[in-house]
KELUMBA-510835 format. One record per atom (N, C-alpha, C): residue in three letters; y, z, x. Coordinates in steps of 0.1 Angstrom, whole numbers, padded with zeros to 4 digits, always signed. Atoms other than C-alpha are relative to their C-alpha. Example, Ala and Ser with C-alpha at 12.3 -4.5 7.8 and 13.67 -1.06 7.14 Angstrom:
<pts>
ALA-0012+0000+0009 ALA-0045+0078+0123 ALA+0012+0000+0009 SER-0011+0000-0009 SER-0011+0071+0137 SER+0011+0008-0008 
</pts>
This chain:
<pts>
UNK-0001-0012-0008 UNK+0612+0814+0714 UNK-0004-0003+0015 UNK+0006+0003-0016 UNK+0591+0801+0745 UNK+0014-0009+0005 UNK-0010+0004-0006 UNK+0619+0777+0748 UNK+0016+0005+0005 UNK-0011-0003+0001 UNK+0647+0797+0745 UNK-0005+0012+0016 UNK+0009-0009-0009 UNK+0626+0824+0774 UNK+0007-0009+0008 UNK-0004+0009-0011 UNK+0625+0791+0797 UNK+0008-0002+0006 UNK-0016+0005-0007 UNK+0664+0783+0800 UNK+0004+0010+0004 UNK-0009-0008+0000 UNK+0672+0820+0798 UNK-0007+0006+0022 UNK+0001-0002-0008 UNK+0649+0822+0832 UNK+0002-0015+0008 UNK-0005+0012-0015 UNK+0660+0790+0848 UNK+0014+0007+0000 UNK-0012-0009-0008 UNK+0696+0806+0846 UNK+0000+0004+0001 UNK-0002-0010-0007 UNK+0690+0834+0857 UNK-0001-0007+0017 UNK+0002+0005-0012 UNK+0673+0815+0886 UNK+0010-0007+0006 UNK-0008+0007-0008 UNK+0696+0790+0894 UNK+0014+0009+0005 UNK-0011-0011-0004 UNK+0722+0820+0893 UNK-0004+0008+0017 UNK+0006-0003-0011 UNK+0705+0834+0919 UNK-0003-0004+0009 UNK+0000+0007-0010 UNK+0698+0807+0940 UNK+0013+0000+0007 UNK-0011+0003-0006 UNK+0736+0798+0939 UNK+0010+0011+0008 UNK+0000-0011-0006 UNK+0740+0840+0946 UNK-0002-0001+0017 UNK+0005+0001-0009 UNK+0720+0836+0978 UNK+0004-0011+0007 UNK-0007+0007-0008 UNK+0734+0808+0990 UNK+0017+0003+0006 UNK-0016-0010+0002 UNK+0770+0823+0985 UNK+0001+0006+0011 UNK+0005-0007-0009 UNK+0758+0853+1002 UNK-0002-0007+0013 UNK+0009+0009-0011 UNK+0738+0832+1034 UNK+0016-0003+0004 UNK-0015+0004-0010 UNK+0776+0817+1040 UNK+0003+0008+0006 UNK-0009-0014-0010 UNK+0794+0849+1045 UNK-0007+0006+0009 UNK+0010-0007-0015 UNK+0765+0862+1063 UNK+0004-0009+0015 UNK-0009+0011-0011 UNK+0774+0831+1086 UNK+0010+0003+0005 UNK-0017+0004+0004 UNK+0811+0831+1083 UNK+0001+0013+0009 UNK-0007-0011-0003 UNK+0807+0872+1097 UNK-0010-0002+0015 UNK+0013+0001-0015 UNK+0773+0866+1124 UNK+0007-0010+0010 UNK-0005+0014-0016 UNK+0785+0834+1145 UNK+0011+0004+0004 UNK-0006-0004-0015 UNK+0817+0847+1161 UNK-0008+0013+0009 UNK+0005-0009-0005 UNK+0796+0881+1166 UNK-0007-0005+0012 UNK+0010+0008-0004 UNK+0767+0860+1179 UNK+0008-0004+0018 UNK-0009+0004-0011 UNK+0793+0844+1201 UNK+0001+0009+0013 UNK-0004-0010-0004 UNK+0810+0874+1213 UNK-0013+0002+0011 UNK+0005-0005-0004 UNK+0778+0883+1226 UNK-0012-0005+0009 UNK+0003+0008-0009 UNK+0763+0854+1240 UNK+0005-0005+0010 UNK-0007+0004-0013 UNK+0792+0848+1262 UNK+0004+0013+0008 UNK+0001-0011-0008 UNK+0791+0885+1273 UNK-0012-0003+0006 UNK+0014-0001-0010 UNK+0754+0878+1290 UNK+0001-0016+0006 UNK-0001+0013-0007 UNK+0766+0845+1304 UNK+0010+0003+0013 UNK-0002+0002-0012 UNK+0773+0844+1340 UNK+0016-0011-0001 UNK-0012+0007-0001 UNK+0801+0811+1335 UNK+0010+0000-0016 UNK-0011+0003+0015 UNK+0829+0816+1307 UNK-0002-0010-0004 UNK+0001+0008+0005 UNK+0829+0790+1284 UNK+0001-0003-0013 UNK-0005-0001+0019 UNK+0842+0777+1248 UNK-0007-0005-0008 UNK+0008+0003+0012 UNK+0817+0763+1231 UNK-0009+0012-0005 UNK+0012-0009+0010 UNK+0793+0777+1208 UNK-0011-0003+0006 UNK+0015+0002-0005 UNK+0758+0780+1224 UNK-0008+0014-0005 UNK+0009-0004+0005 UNK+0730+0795+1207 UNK-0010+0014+0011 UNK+0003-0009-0009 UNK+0717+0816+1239 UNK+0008+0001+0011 UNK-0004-0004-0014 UNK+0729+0827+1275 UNK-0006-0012+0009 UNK+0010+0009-0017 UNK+0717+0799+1302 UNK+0001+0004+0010 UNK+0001-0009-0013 UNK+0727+0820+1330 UNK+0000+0010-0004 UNK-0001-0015+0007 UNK+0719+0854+1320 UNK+0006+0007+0009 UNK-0001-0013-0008 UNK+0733+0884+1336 UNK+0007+0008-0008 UNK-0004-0011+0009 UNK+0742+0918+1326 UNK+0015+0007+0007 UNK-0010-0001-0013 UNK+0772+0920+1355 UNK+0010+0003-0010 UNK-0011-0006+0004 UNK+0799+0922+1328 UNK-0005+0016-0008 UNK+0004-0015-0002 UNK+0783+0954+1318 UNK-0003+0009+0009 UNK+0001-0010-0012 UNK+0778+0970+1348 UNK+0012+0002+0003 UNK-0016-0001-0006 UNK+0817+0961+1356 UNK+0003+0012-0011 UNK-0006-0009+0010 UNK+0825+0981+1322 UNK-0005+0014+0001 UNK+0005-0014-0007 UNK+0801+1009+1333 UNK+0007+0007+0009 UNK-0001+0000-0011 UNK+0813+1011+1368 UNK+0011+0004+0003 UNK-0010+0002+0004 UNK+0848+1011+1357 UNK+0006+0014+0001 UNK-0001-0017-0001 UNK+0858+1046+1365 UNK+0014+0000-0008 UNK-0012-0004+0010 UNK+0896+1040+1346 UNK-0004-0004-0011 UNK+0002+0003+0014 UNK+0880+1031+1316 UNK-0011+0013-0006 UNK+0005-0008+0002 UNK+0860+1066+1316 UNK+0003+0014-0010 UNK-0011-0008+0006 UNK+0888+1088+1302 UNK+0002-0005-0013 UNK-0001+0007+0015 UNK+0897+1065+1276 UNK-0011+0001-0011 UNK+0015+0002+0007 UNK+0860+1060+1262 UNK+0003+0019-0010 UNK+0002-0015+0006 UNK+0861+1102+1262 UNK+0007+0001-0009 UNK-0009-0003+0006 UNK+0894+1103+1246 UNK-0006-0004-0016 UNK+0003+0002+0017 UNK+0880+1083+1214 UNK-0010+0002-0002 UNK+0006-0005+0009 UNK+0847+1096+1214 UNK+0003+0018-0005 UNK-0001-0016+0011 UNK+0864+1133+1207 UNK+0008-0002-0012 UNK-0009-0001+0007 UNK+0891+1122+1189 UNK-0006-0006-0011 UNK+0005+0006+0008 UNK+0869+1099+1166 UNK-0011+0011-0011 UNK+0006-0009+0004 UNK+0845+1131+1162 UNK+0007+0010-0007 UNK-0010-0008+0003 UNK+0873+1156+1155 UNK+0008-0008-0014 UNK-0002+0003+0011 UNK+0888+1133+1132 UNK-0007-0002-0012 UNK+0007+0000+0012 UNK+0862+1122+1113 UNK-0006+0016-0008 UNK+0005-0012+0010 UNK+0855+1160+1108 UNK+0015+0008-0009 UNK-0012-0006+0009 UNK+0887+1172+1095 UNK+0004-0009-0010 UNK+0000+0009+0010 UNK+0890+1142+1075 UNK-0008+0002-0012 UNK+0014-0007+0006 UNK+0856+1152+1060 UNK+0008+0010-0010 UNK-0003-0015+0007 UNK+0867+1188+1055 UNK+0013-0001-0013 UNK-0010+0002+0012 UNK+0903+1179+1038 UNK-0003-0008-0010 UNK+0002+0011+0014 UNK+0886+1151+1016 UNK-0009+0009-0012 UNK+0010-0008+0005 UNK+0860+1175+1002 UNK+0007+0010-0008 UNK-0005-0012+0009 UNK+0879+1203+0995 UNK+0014-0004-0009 UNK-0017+0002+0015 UNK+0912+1187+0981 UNK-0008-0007-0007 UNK+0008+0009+0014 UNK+0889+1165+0959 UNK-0009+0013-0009 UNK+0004-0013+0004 UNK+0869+1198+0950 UNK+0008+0005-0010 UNK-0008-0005+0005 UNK+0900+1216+0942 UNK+0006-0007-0014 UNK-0002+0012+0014 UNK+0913+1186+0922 UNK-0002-0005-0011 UNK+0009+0000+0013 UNK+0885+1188+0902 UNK-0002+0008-0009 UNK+0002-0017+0010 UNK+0893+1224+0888 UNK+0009-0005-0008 UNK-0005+0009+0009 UNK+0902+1213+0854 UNK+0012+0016-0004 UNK-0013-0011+0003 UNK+0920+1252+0853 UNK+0007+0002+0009 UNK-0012-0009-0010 UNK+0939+1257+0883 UNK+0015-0006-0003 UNK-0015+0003+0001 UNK+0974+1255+0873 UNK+0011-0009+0011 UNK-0008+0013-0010 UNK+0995+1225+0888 UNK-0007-0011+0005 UNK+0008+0009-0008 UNK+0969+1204+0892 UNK+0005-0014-0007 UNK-0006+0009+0003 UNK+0983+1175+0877 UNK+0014-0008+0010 UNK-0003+0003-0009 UNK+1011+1177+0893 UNK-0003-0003+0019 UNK+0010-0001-0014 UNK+0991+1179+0929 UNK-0005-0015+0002 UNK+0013+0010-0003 UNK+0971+1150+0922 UNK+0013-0012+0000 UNK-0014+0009-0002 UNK+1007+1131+0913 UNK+0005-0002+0012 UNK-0003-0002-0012 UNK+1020+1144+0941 UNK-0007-0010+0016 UNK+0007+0006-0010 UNK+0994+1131+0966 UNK-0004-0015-0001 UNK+0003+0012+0006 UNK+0989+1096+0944 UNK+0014-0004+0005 UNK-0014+0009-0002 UNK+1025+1087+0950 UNK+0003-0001+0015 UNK-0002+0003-0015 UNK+1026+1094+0989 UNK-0009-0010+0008 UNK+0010+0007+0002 UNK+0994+1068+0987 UNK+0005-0012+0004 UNK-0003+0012+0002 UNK+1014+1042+0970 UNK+0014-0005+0010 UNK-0015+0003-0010 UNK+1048+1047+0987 UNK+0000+0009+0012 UNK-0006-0005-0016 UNK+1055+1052+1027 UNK+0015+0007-0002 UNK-0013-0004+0002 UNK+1085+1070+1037 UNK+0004-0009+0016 UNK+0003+0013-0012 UNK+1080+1042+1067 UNK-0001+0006+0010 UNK-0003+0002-0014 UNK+1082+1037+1103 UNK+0006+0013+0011 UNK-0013-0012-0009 UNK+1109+1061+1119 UNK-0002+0014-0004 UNK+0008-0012+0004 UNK+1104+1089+1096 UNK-0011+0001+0007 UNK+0014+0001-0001 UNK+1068+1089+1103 UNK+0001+0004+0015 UNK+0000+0002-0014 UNK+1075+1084+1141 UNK+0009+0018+0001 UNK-0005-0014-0004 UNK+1103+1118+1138 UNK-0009+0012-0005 UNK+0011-0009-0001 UNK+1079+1137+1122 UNK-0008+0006+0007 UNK+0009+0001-0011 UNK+1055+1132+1148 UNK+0004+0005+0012 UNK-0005-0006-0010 UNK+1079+1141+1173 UNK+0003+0012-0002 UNK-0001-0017+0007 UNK+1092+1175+1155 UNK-0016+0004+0000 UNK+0014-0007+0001 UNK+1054+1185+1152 UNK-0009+0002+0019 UNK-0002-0001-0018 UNK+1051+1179+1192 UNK-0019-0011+0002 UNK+0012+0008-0009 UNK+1021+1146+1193 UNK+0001-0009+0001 UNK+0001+0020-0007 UNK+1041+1117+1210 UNK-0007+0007+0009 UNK+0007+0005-0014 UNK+1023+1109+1240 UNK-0015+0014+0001 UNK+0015-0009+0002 UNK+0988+1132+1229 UNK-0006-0006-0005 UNK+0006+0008+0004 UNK+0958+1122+1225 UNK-0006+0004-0015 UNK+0005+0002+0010 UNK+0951+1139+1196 UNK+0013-0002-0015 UNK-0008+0005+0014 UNK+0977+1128+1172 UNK-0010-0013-0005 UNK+0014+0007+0004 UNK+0945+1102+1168 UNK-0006+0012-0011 UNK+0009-0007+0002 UNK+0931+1131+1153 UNK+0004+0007-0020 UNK-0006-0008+0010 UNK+0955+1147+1129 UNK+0007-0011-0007 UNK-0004+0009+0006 UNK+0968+1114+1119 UNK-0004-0008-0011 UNK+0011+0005+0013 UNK+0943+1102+1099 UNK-0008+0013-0007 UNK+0010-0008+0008 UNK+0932+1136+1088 UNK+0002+0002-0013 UNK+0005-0003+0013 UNK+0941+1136+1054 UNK+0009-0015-0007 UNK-0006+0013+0001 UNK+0942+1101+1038 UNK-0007+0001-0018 UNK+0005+0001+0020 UNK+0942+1103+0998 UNK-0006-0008-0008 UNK+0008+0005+0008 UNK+0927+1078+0992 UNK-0017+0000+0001 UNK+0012-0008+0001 UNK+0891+1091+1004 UNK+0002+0013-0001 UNK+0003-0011+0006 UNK+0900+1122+0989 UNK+0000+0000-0018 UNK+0000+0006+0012 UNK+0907+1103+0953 UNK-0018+0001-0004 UNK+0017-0001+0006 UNK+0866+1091+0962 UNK-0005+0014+0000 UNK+0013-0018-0003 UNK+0851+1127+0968 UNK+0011+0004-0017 UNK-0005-0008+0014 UNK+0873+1141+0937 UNK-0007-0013-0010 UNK+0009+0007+0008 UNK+0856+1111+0916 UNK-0008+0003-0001 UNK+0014-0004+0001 UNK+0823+1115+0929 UNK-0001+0017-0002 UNK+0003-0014+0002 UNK+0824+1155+0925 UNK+0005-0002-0022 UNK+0000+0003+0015 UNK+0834+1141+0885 UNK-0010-0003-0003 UNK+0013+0011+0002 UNK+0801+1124+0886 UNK-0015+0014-0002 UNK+0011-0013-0007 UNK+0783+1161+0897 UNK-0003+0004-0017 UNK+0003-0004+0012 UNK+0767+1172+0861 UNK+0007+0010-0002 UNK-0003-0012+0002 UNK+0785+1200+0847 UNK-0006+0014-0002 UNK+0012-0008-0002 UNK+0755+1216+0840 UNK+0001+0012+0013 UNK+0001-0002-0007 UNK+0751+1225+0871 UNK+0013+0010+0003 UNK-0008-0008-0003 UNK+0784+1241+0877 UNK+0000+0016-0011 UNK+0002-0009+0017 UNK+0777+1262+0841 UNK-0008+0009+0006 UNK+0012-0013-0007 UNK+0745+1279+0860 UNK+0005+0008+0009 UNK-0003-0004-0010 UNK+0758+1286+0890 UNK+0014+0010-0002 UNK-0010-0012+0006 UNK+0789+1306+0872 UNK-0009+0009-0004 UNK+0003-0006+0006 UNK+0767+1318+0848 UNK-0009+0013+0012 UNK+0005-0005-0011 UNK+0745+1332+0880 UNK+0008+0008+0008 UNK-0011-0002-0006 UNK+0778+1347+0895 UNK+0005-0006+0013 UNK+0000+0008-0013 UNK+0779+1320+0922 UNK+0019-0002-0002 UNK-0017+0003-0001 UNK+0823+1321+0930 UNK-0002-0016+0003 UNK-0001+0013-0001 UNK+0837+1285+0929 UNK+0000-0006+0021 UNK+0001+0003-0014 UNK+0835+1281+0970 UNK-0016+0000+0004 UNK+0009-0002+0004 UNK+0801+1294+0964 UNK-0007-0010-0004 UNK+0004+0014+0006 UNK+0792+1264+0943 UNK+0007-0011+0005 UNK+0002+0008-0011 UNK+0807+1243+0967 UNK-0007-0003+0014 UNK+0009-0001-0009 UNK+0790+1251+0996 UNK-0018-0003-0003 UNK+0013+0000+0003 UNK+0755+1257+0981 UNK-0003-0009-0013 UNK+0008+0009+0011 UNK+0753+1229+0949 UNK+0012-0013+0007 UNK-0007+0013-0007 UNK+0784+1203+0961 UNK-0004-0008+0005 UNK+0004+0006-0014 UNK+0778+1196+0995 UNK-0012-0005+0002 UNK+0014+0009+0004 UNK+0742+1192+0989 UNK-0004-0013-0008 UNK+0002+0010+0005 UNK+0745+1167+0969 UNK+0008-0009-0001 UNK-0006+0012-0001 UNK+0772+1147+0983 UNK+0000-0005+0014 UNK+0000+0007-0011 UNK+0752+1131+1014 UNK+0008-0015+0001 UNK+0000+0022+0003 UNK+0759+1093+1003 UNK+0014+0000+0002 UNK-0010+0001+0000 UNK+0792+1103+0996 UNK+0011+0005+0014 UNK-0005-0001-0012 UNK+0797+1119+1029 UNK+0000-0007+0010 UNK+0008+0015-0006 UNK+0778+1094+1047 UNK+0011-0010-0001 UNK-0005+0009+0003 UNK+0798+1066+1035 UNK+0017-0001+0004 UNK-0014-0006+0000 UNK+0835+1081+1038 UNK+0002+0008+0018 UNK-0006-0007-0014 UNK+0834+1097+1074 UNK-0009-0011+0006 UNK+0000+0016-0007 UNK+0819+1061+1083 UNK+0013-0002+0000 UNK-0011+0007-0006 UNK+0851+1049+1075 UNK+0011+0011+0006 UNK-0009-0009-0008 UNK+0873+1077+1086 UNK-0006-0004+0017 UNK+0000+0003-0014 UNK+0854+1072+1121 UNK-0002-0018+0006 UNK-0008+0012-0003 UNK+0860+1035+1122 UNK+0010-0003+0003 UNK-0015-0001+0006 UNK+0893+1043+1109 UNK+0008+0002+0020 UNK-0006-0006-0015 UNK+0900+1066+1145 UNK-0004-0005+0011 UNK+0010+0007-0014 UNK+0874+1049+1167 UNK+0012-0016+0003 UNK-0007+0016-0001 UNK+0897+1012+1159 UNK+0014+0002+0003 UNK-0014+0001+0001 UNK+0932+1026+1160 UNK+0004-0002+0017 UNK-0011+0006-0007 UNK+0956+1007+1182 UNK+0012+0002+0003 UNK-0014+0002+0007 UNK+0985+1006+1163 UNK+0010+0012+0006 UNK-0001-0014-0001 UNK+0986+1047+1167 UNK+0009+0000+0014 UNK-0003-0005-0016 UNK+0987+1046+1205 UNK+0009-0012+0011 UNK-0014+0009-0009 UNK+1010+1016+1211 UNK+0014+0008-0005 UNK-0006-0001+0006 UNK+1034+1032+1191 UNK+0003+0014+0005 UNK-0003-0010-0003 UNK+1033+1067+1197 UNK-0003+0006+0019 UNK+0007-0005-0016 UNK+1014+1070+1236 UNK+0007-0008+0008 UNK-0004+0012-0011 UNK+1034+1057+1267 UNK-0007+0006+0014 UNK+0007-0008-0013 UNK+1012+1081+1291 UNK-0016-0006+0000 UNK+0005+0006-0002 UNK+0986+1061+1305 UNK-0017+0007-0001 UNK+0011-0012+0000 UNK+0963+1092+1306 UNK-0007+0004-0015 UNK-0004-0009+0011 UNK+0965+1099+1268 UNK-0009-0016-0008 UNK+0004+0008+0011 UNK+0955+1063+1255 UNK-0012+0002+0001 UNK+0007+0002+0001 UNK+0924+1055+1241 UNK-0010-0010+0005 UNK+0006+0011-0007 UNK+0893+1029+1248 UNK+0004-0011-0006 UNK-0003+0005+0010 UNK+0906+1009+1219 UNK+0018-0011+0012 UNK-0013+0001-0009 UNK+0940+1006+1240 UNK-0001-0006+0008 UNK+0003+0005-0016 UNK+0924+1001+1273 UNK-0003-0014+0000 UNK+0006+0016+0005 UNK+0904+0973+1266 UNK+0008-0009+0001 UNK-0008+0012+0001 UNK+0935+0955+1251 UNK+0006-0002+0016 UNK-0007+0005-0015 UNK+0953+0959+1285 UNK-0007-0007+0010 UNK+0009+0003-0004 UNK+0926+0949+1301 UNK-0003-0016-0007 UNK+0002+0017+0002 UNK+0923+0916+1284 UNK+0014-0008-0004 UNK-0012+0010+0004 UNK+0955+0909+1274 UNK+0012-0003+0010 UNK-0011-0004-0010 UNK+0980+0920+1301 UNK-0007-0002+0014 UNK+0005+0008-0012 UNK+0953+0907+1328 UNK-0004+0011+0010 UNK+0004-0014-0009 UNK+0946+0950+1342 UNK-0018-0001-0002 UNK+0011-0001-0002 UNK+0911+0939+1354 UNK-0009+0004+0008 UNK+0007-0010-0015 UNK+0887+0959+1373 UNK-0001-0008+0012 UNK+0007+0007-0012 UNK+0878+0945+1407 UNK-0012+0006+0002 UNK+0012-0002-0004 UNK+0848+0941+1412 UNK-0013-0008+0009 UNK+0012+0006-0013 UNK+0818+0931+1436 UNK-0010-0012-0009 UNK+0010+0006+0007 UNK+0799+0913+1406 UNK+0005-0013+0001 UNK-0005+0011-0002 UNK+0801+0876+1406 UNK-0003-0007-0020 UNK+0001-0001+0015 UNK+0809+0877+1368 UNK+0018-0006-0002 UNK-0005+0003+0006 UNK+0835+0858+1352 UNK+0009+0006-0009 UNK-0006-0005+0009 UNK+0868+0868+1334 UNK-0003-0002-0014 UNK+0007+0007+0012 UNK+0855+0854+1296 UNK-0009+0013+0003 UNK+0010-0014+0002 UNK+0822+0876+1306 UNK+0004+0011-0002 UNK-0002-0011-0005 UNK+0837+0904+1314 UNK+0009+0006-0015 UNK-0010-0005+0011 UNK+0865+0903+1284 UNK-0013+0001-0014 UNK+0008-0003+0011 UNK+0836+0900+1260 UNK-0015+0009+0001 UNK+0014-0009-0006 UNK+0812+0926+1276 UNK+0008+0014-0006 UNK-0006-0009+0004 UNK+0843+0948+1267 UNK+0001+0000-0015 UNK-0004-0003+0013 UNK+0844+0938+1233 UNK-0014+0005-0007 UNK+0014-0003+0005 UNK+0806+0942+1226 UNK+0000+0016+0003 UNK+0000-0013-0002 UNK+0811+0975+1244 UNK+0005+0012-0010 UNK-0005-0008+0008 UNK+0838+0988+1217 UNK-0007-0001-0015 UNK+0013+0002+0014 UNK+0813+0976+1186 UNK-0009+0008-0005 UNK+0014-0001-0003 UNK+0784+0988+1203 UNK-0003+0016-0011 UNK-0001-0011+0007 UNK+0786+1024+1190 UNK-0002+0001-0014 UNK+0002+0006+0017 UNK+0790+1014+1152 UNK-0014-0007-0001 UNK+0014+0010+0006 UNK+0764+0991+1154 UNK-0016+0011+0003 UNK+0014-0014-0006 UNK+0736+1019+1171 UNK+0001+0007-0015 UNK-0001-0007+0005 UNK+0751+1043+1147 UNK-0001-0006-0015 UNK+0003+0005+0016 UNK+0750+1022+1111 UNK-0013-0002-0005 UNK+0012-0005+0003 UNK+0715+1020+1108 UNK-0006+0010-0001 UNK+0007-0015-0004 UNK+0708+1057+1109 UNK+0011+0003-0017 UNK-0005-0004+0015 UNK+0732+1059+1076 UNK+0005-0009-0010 UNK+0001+0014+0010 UNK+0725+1022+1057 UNK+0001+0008-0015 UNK+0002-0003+0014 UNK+0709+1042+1030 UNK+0012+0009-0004 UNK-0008-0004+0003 UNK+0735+1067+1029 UNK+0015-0006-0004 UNK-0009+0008+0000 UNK+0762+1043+1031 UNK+0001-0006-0019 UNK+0002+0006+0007 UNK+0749+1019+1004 UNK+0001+0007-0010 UNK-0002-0005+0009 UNK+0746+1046+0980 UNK+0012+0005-0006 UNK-0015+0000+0003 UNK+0784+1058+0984 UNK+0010-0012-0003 UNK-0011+0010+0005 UNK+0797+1023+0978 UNK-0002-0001-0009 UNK-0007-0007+0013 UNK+0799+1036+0943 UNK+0003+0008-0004 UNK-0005-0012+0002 UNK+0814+1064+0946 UNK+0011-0001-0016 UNK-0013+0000+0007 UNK+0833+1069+0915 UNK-0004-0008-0015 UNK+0002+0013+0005 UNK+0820+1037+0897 UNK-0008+0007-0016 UNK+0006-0002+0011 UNK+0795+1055+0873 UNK+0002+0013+0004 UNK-0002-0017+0002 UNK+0799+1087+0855 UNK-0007+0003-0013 UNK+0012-0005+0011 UNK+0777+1107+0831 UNK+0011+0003-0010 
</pts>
């Protein structure tokens, strides 16, 4: 028995060493271009190698990106549109997953069909693009907004995780005469931080990163995003002039640390929330 104990905790152990080593890579594999990124934003001379710190420090490509008066508009545009979306995103994932979950409302089968198959199959490109123009948001800035507002597949997680909610609890709150909007508001929502947390992260990644959106639909220079700007800005060579004695390299990666920065402030304030929604769905009583 003692021997059989012994081997059963060296594999576990060695499992676990080879775990953590695993791990330790990818942590690598995702930190050193970051690292990069951000070391050659506080370096004064561009440069391609990999170096571990700044040897000329300065903060000059950040003051340019501050200073920047055409990149002021843009910034605004995605922090409403990112706010706005992520809340209507919210609102429609909650309540169609809610609804979804009424095991009596008539047609719900078909509904859930319905919204599973526009998931798996596009109706593509052009479509998509006339739609957008019959609804009146080429060249606006918030078709960001309404575009991602209802995306079924975080409304699939919130209708899981509201499967997950005891039924108990829905049983009192009838029996109490609490109406079914009633017991969403006041038993639901309270108890789906993790799951909110976690899902209007990605919804406001989702709006904060889109590109695609405003090459595609925005040709009004007024209307794009920071996401947008940026690229022109590094790719198409629309670079501020400026008084700073900073470096194109600096300056393109002062802008990229700039569009991160946000996420990165804001993910630590909803780790724990986060962590607990990436299983949404996964376990059920």
């Amino acid at each position: 028995m003692a021997k059989e104990k012994a081997s059963r905790t060296q594999k576990t152990t060695m499992f676990d060493i080879v775990n953590y080593i695993v791990f330790v890579v990818i942590a690598l594999i995702v930190l050193i271009p970051i690292w990069k990124v951000l070391v050659d934003s506080l370096n004064q001379v561009g440069v391609y190698q990999f170096r571990i710190y700044p040897r000329n420090f300065t903060l000059d490509g950040y003051k340019t990106i501050i200073e920047t008066s055409k990149l002021y508009t843009p910034f605004l545009v995605s922090v409403v549109s990112t706010v706005l979306g992520t809340l209507l995103g919210l609102t429609l994932a909650t309540l169609g997953g809610y609804v979804l979950n009424q095991t009596e409302m008539p047609g719900r089968n078909a509904m859930a069909f319905f919204l599973l198959f526009t998931m798996i199959f596009s109706g593509g490109m052009i479509p998509e693009y006339l739609v957008m123009k019959q609804l009146g948001f080429i060249n606006h800035w918030y078709i960001l907004v309404f575009k991602h507002g209802i995306n079924v597949y975080n409304l699939v997680l919130m209708k899981n995780f509201f499967e997950g909610v005891p039924s108990s609890l829905f049983e009192a709150a009838k029996i109490d005469g609490c109406s079914p909007m009633g017991i969403f508001f006041k038993i639901v929502l309270p108890l789906s931080k993790a799951a909110l947390a976690s899902i209007g992260l990605m919804f406001a990644v989702t709006v904060w990163n889109d590109y695609s959106t405003v090459q595609i639909y925005i040709t009004d220079t007024k209307q794009v995003n920071f996401q947008y700007k940026l690229k022109t800005m590094i790719m198409d060579g629309d670079t501020p002039t400026t008084s700073y004695n900073v470096s194109q390299t600096t300056l393109y990666n002062a802008g990229i640390v700039a569009a991160i920065l946000p996420f990165m402030i804001l993910y630590p304030f909803l780790q724990k929330y986060f962590v607990k929604g990436v299983n949404i769905g996964a376990v059920k009583e």
